[in-house]
C-alpha positions in Angstrom: 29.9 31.7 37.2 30.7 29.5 40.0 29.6 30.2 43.4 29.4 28.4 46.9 26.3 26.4 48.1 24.3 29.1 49.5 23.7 28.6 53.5 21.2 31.8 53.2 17.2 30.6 54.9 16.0 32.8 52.5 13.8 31.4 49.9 15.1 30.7 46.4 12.6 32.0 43.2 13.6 31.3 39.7 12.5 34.1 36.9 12.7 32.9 33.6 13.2 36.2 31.2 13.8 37.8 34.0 16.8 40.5 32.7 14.3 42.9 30.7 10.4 44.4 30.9 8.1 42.6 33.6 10.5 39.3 33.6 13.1 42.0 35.5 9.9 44.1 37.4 8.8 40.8 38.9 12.3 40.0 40.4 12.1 43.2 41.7 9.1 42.4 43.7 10.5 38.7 44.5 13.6 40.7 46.3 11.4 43.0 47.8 9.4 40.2 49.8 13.0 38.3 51.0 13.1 36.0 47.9 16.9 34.9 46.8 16.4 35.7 43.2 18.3 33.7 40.3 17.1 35.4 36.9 17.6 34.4 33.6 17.9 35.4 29.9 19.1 34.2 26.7 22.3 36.8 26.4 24.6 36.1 30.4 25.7 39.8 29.5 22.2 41.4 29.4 21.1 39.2 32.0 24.1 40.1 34.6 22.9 43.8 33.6 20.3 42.9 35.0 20.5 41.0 37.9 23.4 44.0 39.3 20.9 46.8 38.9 18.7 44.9 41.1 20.6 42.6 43.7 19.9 39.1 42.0 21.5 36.3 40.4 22.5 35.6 36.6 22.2 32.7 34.5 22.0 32.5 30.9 19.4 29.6 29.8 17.4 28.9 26.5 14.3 28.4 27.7 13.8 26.3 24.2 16.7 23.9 25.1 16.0 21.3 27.0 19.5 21.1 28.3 19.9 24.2 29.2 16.7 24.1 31.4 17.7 21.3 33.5 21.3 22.3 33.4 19.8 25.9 34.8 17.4 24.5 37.5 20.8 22.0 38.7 23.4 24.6 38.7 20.7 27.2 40.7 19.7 24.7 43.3 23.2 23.9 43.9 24.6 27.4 44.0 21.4 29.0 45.9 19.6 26.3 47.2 16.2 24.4 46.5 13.6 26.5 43.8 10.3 27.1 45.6 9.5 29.5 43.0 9.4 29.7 39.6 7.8 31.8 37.2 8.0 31.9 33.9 8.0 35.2 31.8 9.9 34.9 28.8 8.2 35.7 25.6 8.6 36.7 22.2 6.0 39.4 20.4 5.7 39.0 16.5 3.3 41.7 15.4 1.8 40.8 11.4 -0.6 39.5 9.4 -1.2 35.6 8.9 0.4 35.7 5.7 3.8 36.9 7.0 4.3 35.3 9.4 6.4 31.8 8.2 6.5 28.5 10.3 9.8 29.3 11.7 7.5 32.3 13.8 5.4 29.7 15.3 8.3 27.2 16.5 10.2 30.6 18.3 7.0 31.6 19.7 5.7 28.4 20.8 9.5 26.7 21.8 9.6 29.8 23.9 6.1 30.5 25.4 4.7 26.7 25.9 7.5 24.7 25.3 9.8 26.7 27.4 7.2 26.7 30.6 6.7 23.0 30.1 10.3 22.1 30.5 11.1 24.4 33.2 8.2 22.9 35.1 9.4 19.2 34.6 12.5 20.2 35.9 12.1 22.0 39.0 8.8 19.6 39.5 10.2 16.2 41.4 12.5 18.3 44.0 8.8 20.4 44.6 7.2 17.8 44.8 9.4 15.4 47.0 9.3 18.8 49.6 5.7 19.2 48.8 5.7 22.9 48.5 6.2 24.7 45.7 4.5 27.6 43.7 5.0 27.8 39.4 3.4 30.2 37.2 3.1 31.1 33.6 2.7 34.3 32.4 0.1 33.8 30.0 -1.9 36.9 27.9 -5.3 37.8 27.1 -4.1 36.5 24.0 -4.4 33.3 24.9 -8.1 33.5 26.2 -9.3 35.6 22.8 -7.7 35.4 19.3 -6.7 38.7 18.6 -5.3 39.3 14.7 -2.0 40.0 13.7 -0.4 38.3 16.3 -1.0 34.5 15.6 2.5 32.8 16.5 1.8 34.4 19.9 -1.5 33.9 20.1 -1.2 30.1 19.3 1.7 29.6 22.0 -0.4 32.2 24.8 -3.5 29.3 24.4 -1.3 26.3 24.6 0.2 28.2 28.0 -3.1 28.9 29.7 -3.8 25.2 28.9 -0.9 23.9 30.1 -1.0 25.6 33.6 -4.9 25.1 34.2 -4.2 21.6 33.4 -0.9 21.5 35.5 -3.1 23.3 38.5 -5.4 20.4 38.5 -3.4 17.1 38.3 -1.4 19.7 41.4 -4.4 19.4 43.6 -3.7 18.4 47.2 0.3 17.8 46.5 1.0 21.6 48.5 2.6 22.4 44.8 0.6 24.9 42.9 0.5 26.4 39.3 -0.8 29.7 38.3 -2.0 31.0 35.1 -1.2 34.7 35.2 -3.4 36.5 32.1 -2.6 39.8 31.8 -3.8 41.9 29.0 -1.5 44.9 27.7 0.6 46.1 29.9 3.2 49.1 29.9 6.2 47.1 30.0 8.1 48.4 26.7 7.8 45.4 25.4 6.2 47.4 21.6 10.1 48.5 21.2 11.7 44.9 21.0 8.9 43.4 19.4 9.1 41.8 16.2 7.5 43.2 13.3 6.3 42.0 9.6 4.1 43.1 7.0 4.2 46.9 7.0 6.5 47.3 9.8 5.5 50.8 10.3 2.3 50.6 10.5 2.1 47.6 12.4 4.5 49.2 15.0 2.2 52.2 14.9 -0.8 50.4 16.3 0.7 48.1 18.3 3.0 50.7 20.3 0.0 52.9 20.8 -2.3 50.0 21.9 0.4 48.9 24.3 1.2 52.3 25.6 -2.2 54.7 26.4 -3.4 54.4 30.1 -6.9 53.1 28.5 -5.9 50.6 26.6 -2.9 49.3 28.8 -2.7 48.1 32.6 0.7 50.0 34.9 3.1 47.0 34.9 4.6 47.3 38.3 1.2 47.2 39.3 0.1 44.6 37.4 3.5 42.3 38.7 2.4 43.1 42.1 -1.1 41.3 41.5 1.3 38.4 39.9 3.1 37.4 42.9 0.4 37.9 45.4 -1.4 35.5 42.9 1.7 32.7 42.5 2.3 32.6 46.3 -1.2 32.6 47.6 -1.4 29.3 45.0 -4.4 30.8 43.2 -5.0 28.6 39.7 -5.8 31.6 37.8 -5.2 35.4 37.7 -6.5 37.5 35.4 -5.5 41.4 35.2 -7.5 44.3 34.3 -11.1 45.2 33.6 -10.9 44.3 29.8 -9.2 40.9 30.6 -12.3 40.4 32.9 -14.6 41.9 29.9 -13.3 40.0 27.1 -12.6 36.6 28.7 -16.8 36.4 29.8 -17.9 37.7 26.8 -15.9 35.5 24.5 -17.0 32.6 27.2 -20.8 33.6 26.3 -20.7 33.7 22.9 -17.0 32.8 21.7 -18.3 33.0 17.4 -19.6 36.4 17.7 -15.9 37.1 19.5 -14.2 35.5 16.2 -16.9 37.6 13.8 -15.4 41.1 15.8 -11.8 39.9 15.8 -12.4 39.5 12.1 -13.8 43.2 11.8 -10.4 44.2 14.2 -8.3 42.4 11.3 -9.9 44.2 8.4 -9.3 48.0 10.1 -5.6 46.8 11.2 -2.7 47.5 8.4 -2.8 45.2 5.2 0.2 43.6 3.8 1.8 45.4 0.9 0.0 44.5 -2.8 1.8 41.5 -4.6 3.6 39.8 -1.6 2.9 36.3 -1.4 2.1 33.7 1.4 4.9 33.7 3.5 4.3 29.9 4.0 8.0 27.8 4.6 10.1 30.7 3.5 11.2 33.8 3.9 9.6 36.8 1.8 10.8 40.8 2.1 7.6 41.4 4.6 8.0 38.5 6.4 11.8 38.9 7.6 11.2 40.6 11.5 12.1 44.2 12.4 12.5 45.1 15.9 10.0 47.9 17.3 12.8 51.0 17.0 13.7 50.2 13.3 10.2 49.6 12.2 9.6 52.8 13.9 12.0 54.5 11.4 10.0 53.6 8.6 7.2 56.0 10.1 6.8 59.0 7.9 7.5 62.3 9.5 4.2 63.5 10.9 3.2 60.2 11.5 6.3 59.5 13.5 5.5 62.6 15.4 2.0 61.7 16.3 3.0 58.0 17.8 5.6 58.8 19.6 3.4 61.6 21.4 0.8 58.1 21.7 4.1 56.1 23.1 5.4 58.3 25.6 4.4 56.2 28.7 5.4 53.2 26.8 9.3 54.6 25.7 9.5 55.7 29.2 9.1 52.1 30.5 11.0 50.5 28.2 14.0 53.1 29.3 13.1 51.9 33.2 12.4 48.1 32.6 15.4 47.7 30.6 13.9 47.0 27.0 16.7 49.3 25.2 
Protein backbone atom coordinates (compact mmCIF):
# COMPACT_ATOMS: atom_id res chain seq x y z
CA UNK A 1 0.00 0.00 0.00
CA UNK A 2 1.31 3.27 -1.07
CA UNK A 3 -0.10 6.41 0.15
CA UNK A 4 0.77 10.27 0.18
CA UNK A 5 2.68 12.00 3.03
CA UNK A 6 -0.02 12.71 5.28
CA UNK A 7 -0.49 16.71 5.90
CA UNK A 8 -3.13 15.65 8.71
CA UNK A 9 -1.97 17.72 12.51
CA UNK A 10 -3.36 14.90 13.99
CA UNK A 11 -1.08 12.74 15.99
CA UNK A 12 0.35 9.55 14.61
CA UNK A 13 0.25 6.25 17.23
CA UNK A 14 1.69 2.94 16.11
CA UNK A 15 -0.12 -0.38 17.56
CA UNK A 16 1.78 -3.38 17.24
CA UNK A 17 -0.78 -6.53 17.13
CA UNK A 18 -3.07 -4.24 16.69
CA UNK A 19 -5.71 -6.20 13.99
CA UNK A 20 -7.18 -8.69 16.84
CA UNK A 21 -8.29 -8.85 20.84
CA UNK A 22 -6.98 -5.69 22.98
CA UNK A 23 -4.07 -4.85 20.12
CA UNK A 24 -7.45 -3.79 17.88
CA UNK A 25 -9.53 -2.46 21.39
CA UNK A 26 -6.65 -0.07 22.05
CA UNK A 27 -6.67 1.41 18.49
CA UNK A 28 -10.05 1.92 19.03
CA UNK A 29 -9.48 4.11 22.00
CA UNK A 30 -6.26 5.77 20.18
CA UNK A 31 -9.04 6.91 17.32
CA UNK A 32 -11.32 7.84 19.77
CA UNK A 33 -8.96 10.57 21.44
CA UNK A 34 -7.84 12.14 17.64
CA UNK A 35 -4.89 9.67 17.26
CA UNK A 36 -3.98 8.78 13.37
CA UNK A 37 -3.75 5.11 13.94
CA UNK A 38 -1.37 2.77 11.76
CA UNK A 39 -1.92 -0.83 13.18
CA UNK A 40 -0.24 -3.82 12.49
CA UNK A 41 -0.31 -7.67 12.31
CA UNK A 42 1.62 -10.49 10.96
CA UNK A 43 -1.19 -11.54 8.05
CA UNK A 44 -1.85 -7.54 5.79
CA UNK A 45 -5.32 -9.33 5.09
CA UNK A 46 -6.45 -9.75 8.81
CA UNK A 47 -4.82 -6.69 9.65
CA UNK A 48 -6.65 -4.52 6.76
CA UNK A 49 -9.89 -6.41 8.35
CA UNK A 50 -9.06 -4.76 10.86
CA UNK A 51 -8.02 -1.45 10.42
CA UNK A 52 -11.55 -0.94 7.96
CA UNK A 53 -13.81 -1.97 10.76
CA UNK A 54 -12.31 0.74 12.77
CA UNK A 55 -11.07 3.79 10.63
CA UNK A 56 -7.15 3.04 10.87
CA UNK A 57 -4.20 2.21 8.93
CA UNK A 58 -2.71 -1.39 7.84
CA UNK A 59 0.59 -2.62 7.70
CA UNK A 60 1.80 -6.07 7.90
CA UNK A 61 5.12 -6.34 10.09
CA UNK A 62 6.92 -9.31 11.97
CA UNK A 63 7.48 -7.90 15.06
CA UNK A 64 10.43 -10.79 15.22
CA UNK A 65 12.09 -9.36 12.05
CA UNK A 66 14.20 -6.84 12.51
CA UNK A 67 13.74 -5.62 9.00
CA UNK A 68 10.41 -5.57 8.94
CA UNK A 69 10.37 -3.35 12.17
CA UNK A 70 12.34 -0.65 10.81
CA UNK A 71 11.02 -1.05 7.36
CA UNK A 72 7.42 -0.53 9.31
CA UNK A 73 8.28 2.50 11.57
CA UNK A 74 9.96 4.19 7.84
CA UNK A 75 7.22 3.41 5.63
CA UNK A 76 4.54 4.76 8.56
CA UNK A 77 6.36 7.92 9.35
CA UNK A 78 6.56 8.70 5.74
CA UNK A 79 3.01 7.84 4.77
CA UNK A 80 1.34 9.37 8.12
CA UNK A 81 3.83 11.37 9.63
CA UNK A 82 6.27 11.18 12.77
CA UNK A 83 5.29 8.13 15.61
CA UNK A 84 4.58 9.80 18.95
CA UNK A 85 3.01 6.72 20.05
CA UNK A 86 3.73 3.37 20.14
CA UNK A 87 2.49 0.58 21.92
CA UNK A 88 3.28 -2.60 21.78
CA UNK A 89 0.60 -5.55 22.13
CA UNK A 90 1.45 -8.41 20.15
CA UNK A 91 1.74 -11.60 21.92
CA UNK A 92 1.57 -15.20 21.71
CA UNK A 93 -0.31 -17.54 24.55
CA UNK A 94 1.16 -21.25 24.77
CA UNK A 95 -0.85 -22.95 27.47
CA UNK A 96 1.16 -26.48 28.88
CA UNK A 97 3.25 -28.09 31.10
CA UNK A 98 7.15 -27.55 31.17
CA UNK A 99 7.75 -30.73 29.64
CA UNK A 100 5.82 -29.83 26.42
CA UNK A 101 6.66 -27.13 25.66
CA UNK A 102 10.06 -27.40 23.22
CA UNK A 103 12.69 -24.55 22.72
CA UNK A 104 11.18 -23.48 19.51
CA UNK A 105 8.11 -22.16 22.18
CA UNK A 106 10.47 -20.05 23.92
CA UNK A 107 12.15 -18.27 20.81
CA UNK A 108 8.27 -17.47 19.30
CA UNK A 109 7.32 -16.23 22.63
CA UNK A 110 10.22 -14.34 23.52
CA UNK A 111 11.17 -13.09 19.60
CA UNK A 112 7.63 -11.86 19.84
CA UNK A 113 7.03 -10.43 23.42
CA UNK A 114 10.67 -9.00 24.36
CA UNK A 115 12.39 -9.14 21.31
CA UNK A 116 9.72 -7.64 19.28
CA UNK A 117 9.21 -4.45 21.85
CA UNK A 118 12.92 -4.04 21.91
CA UNK A 119 13.24 -3.54 18.26
CA UNK A 120 10.26 -1.51 17.71
CA UNK A 121 11.57 0.75 20.47
CA UNK A 122 15.06 1.17 18.82
CA UNK A 123 13.45 2.19 15.82
CA UNK A 124 10.93 4.73 16.53
CA UNK A 125 13.55 5.90 19.52
CA UNK A 126 16.16 8.58 17.66
CA UNK A 127 13.14 10.46 15.72
CA UNK A 128 11.42 10.54 19.60
CA UNK A 129 14.06 11.45 20.92
CA UNK A 130 15.54 14.15 18.40
CA UNK A 131 11.67 15.84 18.95
CA UNK A 132 11.90 15.08 22.55
CA UNK A 133 8.39 13.80 22.97
CA UNK A 134 7.37 10.69 22.75
CA UNK A 135 5.32 8.05 24.76
CA UNK A 136 6.15 3.79 24.28
CA UNK A 137 4.61 1.14 26.11
CA UNK A 138 4.63 -2.59 26.47
CA UNK A 139 1.96 -4.56 27.24
CA UNK A 140 3.34 -6.69 29.84
CA UNK A 141 1.20 -9.42 32.17
CA UNK A 142 0.93 -10.38 35.66
CA UNK A 143 2.84 -13.08 34.27
CA UNK A 144 5.64 -11.38 34.21
CA UNK A 145 5.57 -10.13 37.90
CA UNK A 146 4.61 -13.88 39.35
CA UNK A 147 5.47 -17.28 37.64
CA UNK A 148 2.34 -18.80 37.11
CA UNK A 149 2.62 -22.74 35.79
CA UNK A 150 1.80 -23.96 32.51
CA UNK A 151 2.65 -21.10 30.74
CA UNK A 152 6.56 -20.79 30.88
CA UNK A 153 7.49 -19.54 27.20
CA UNK A 154 5.20 -16.61 28.12
CA UNK A 155 6.02 -16.26 31.36
CA UNK A 156 9.80 -16.05 30.60
CA UNK A 157 9.28 -13.44 27.61
CA UNK A 158 6.31 -11.27 30.01
CA UNK A 159 9.55 -10.91 32.79
CA UNK A 160 12.11 -9.97 30.22
CA UNK A 161 9.25 -7.24 29.00
CA UNK A 162 8.49 -5.62 32.39
CA UNK A 163 12.39 -5.49 32.59
CA UNK A 164 12.92 -4.03 29.57
CA UNK A 165 10.41 -1.11 29.94
CA UNK A 166 11.23 -0.35 33.68
CA UNK A 167 14.70 -0.25 32.64
CA UNK A 168 13.91 1.73 29.28
CA UNK A 169 11.63 4.26 31.75
CA UNK A 170 14.75 5.05 33.71
CA UNK A 171 17.66 5.63 31.28
CA UNK A 172 14.21 7.93 29.67
CA UNK A 173 14.26 10.19 32.53
CA UNK A 174 14.23 13.95 31.82
CA UNK A 175 14.47 13.33 27.71
CA UNK A 176 10.27 14.28 27.49
CA UNK A 177 10.20 10.42 25.97
CA UNK A 178 8.55 8.04 28.28
CA UNK A 179 7.97 4.19 28.51
CA UNK A 180 5.29 2.35 30.18
CA UNK A 181 5.01 -1.04 31.55
CA UNK A 182 1.32 -1.91 31.18
CA UNK A 183 0.59 -5.24 33.61
CA UNK A 184 -2.51 -6.44 33.26
CA UNK A 185 -3.65 -9.64 34.62
CA UNK A 186 -6.53 -11.69 32.69
CA UNK A 187 -8.44 -9.98 30.80
CA UNK A 188 -11.68 -10.78 28.53
CA UNK A 189 -10.17 -10.23 25.37
CA UNK A 190 -10.74 -13.85 23.56
CA UNK A 191 -7.48 -14.33 23.54
CA UNK A 192 -8.25 -18.45 25.32
CA UNK A 193 -9.64 -19.15 21.64
CA UNK A 194 -6.35 -18.49 19.59
CA UNK A 195 -4.18 -19.57 22.18
CA UNK A 196 -1.85 -22.35 21.72
CA UNK A 197 -2.22 -25.47 23.53
CA UNK A 198 -0.07 -28.64 24.48
CA UNK A 199 -0.16 -31.39 26.85
CA UNK A 200 -3.80 -32.41 27.14
CA UNK A 201 -5.19 -29.84 24.93
CA UNK A 202 -8.56 -30.25 26.43
CA UNK A 203 -8.04 -29.93 29.56
CA UNK A 204 -5.62 -27.27 29.35
CA UNK A 205 -8.12 -25.28 27.26
CA UNK A 206 -10.64 -26.00 29.84
CA UNK A 207 -8.93 -24.09 32.61
CA UNK A 208 -7.48 -21.64 30.89
CA UNK A 209 -10.69 -20.49 28.92
CA UNK A 210 -12.55 -20.46 32.19
CA UNK A 211 -9.85 -18.64 34.10
CA UNK A 212 -9.66 -16.04 31.30
CA UNK A 213 -13.43 -15.70 30.90
CA UNK A 214 -15.51 -15.45 34.64
CA UNK A 215 -15.99 -11.76 35.80
CA UNK A 216 -13.94 -12.89 39.10
CA UNK A 217 -11.14 -14.07 37.75
CA UNK A 218 -10.85 -11.72 34.64
CA UNK A 219 -10.69 -7.73 34.32
CA UNK A 220 -13.49 -6.06 31.14
CA UNK A 221 -10.93 -5.43 28.41
CA UNK A 222 -12.28 -2.26 26.99
CA UNK A 223 -12.03 -1.13 30.39
CA UNK A 224 -8.85 -2.29 31.14
CA UNK A 225 -7.43 -0.59 27.47
CA UNK A 226 -8.90 2.60 28.69
CA UNK A 227 -6.69 2.56 31.94
CA UNK A 228 -3.73 1.66 29.26
CA UNK A 229 -3.76 4.76 27.35
CA UNK A 230 -4.60 7.16 30.07
CA UNK A 231 -1.36 5.42 31.60
CA UNK A 232 1.03 5.65 28.12
CA UNK A 233 0.02 9.33 27.52
CA UNK A 234 0.20 10.62 31.04
CA UNK A 235 4.00 8.99 30.85
CA UNK A 236 3.40 6.94 33.96
CA UNK A 237 6.45 4.13 34.31
CA UNK A 238 4.21 1.51 35.46
CA UNK A 239 0.50 0.49 35.24
CA UNK A 240 -0.75 -2.23 36.80
CA UNK A 241 -4.56 -3.50 36.30
CA UNK A 242 -6.94 -4.99 38.60
CA UNK A 243 -7.19 -5.89 42.29
CA UNK A 244 -5.33 -9.22 41.93
CA UNK A 245 -2.52 -7.73 39.92
CA UNK A 246 -2.25 -5.24 42.89
CA UNK A 247 -2.61 -8.49 45.38
CA UNK A 248 -0.27 -10.73 43.78
CA UNK A 249 2.57 -8.37 42.73
CA UNK A 250 2.94 -7.15 46.88
CA UNK A 251 2.54 -10.35 48.15
CA UNK A 252 5.02 -12.02 45.82
CA UNK A 253 7.29 -8.65 46.60
CA UNK A 254 6.98 -9.71 50.47
CA UNK A 255 7.69 -12.99 50.36
CA UNK A 256 8.45 -14.07 46.60
CA UNK A 257 9.52 -18.19 47.87
CA UNK A 258 6.40 -18.77 49.57
CA UNK A 259 4.75 -17.28 46.03
CA UNK A 260 6.91 -20.09 44.14
CA UNK A 261 5.83 -22.92 47.05
CA UNK A 262 1.85 -21.89 46.03
CA UNK A 263 2.58 -21.71 42.26
CA UNK A 264 3.93 -25.14 42.85
CA UNK A 265 0.70 -26.34 44.65
CA UNK A 266 -1.36 -24.38 41.43
CA UNK A 267 0.93 -26.76 39.07
CA UNK A 268 0.14 -29.99 40.88
CA UNK A 269 -4.06 -29.28 40.74
CA UNK A 270 -3.62 -28.05 36.91
CA UNK A 271 -3.95 -31.04 34.11
CA UNK A 272 -0.94 -33.49 33.90
CA UNK A 273 0.68 -34.53 30.74
CA UNK A 274 -0.52 -37.79 29.34
CA UNK A 275 1.53 -41.13 30.96
CA UNK A 276 4.62 -42.14 28.88
CA UNK A 277 5.30 -38.90 26.89
CA UNK A 278 8.68 -37.74 27.12
CA UNK A 279 10.59 -34.41 27.66
CA UNK A 280 9.66 -32.43 24.85
CA UNK A 281 13.21 -30.94 24.99
CA UNK A 282 14.65 -29.92 21.05
CA UNK A 283 11.96 -31.82 19.33
CA UNK A 284 8.68 -32.26 18.62
CA UNK A 285 6.58 -34.96 20.53
CA UNK A 286 2.57 -35.75 19.89
CA UNK A 287 1.67 -33.37 23.17
CA UNK A 288 3.95 -30.88 22.43
CA UNK A 289 2.85 -29.95 18.72
CA UNK A 290 0.27 -26.64 19.55
CA UNK A 291 -3.58 -26.66 19.04
CA UNK A 292 -5.38 -23.53 18.77
CA UNK A 293 -8.05 -22.85 21.60
CA UNK A 294 -11.33 -24.03 19.24
CA UNK A 295 -9.70 -27.32 18.17
CA UNK A 296 -8.43 -28.20 21.62
CA UNK A 297 -11.87 -27.35 22.55
CA UNK A 298 -13.18 -30.30 20.41
CA UNK A 299 -11.35 -32.67 22.30
CA UNK A 300 -13.73 -31.77 25.36
CA UNK A 301 -15.97 -34.67 26.10
CA UNK A 302 -19.62 -33.95 25.81
CA UNK A 303 -20.76 -32.89 29.18
CA UNK A 304 -17.62 -31.34 29.86
CA UNK A 305 -17.76 -29.39 26.69
CA UNK A 306 -21.17 -28.24 27.80
CA UNK A 307 -20.11 -27.10 31.18
CA UNK A 308 -17.03 -24.74 29.82
CA UNK A 309 -18.62 -23.28 27.30
CA UNK A 310 -21.47 -22.14 29.84
CA UNK A 311 -17.90 -20.94 31.96
CA UNK A 312 -16.71 -19.18 28.50
CA UNK A 313 -19.68 -17.36 27.44
CA UNK A 314 -18.28 -13.80 28.26
CA UNK A 315 -15.06 -14.92 26.87
CA UNK A 316 -16.60 -16.39 23.18
CA UNK A 317 -18.61 -13.27 23.11
CA UNK A 318 -15.43 -11.10 23.12
CA UNK A 319 -13.51 -13.02 21.02
CA UNK A 320 -16.59 -12.66 18.37
CA UNK A 321 -16.32 -8.54 19.09
CA UNK A 322 -12.44 -8.16 19.36
CA UNK A 323 -11.92 -10.09 16.26
CA UNK A 324 -10.14 -13.27 17.65
CA UNK A 325 -12.23 -15.69 15.15
Amino acid sequence: MTISPSTSTQPVALVAGGSRGLGLIIVRELISRGYRVALCGRTLETAQEAAREVGATAYRCDVQDRDDVFDLVRRVEEELGPVEVLIHVAGIIQVGPAETMTLDHFDDAIGTMLTGPVQLAWAVLPGMRARGHGRIGVVTSIGGKVAAPHLLPYVAAKFGAVGFTEGLAAELAGTGVTATALVPGLMRTGSHEGALFTGDHGAEFAWFGTAASLPLLSMDAERAARHMVDGVLEGKPVVQLSLMTHLATRFHGLSPTLTVHLMGIMNRLLPSSPAGMPFAGTADTPTSVPVPGREAARQLSAGASSAVRTLTTLGRRAAARFNQR
